[in-house]
Structures are given as C-alpha cells and as structure tokens.
N, C-alpha and C positions, 0 to 999 in steps of 0.2 A: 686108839686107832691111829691119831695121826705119829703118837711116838714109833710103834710101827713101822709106816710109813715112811720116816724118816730114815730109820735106819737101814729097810730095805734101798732106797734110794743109794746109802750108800757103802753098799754089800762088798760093790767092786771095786770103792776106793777112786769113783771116776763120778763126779755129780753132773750127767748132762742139762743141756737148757729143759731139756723135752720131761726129763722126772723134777726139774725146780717147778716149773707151770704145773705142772700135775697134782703137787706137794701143798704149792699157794692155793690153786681152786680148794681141794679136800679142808685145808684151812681155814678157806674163807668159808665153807659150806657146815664147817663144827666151829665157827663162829671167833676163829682166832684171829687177832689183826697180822697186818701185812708186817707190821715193821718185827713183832712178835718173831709171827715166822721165817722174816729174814733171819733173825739172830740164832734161830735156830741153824740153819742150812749154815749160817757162814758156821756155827759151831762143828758145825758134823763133817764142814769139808776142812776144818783146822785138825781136827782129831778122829783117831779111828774109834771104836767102840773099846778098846783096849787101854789107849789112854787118856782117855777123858777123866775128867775130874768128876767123881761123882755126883757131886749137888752144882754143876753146870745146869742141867737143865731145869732143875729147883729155881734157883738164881733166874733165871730170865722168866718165868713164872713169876716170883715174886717181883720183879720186877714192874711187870705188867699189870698184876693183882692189886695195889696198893694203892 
C-alpha cells in the first residue's frame, strides 16, 4: 500500500508538503520508521518511475531489515 502511495504522490513529478505528511502518517501507521520513509520520498523526488534503478527500493529495505 504504501509503495502505491508513494508513487501516486509522485504522478506529477511535483512532491508537495501536504502529500510528504500524508505519505509519513500512512508510514507510521503500517509501522515503517521515519528515517525509512524519508529515503524513500527523497528517492522518488530524485527519480521518476522510468528511471529508477530497479532494486532502489530493495536497497533501502534491506537496509533497514538487518
């Protein structure tokens, strides 16, 4: 749900304050940490869905995972 979310947030290529708050609470509420979901967002406002690196968001998972 929250990859989703994520990447609805950033459909338009425009990541306001108002969908990062939005993005952090659902986060917090499926029990992901903050710093987590920072590196998410900053990843998703670095890249579009086109040229991401595929195992980007692998990597920050394991990251946290271990």
């Amino acid at each position: 749900f929250l990859y989703h979310a994520l990447f609805v947030m950033n459909a338009d290529k425009d990541v306001a304050a108002a969908e990062m708050i939005y993005v952090y609470k659902l986060a917090f509420r499926l029990g992901f940490s903050e710093a987590m979901t920072r590196e998410f967002i900053d990843l998703l406002r670095d890249h579009t869905s086109d040229d991401m690196p595929k195992d980007a968001m692998l990597n920050i998972i394991r990251k946290y995972n271990n």
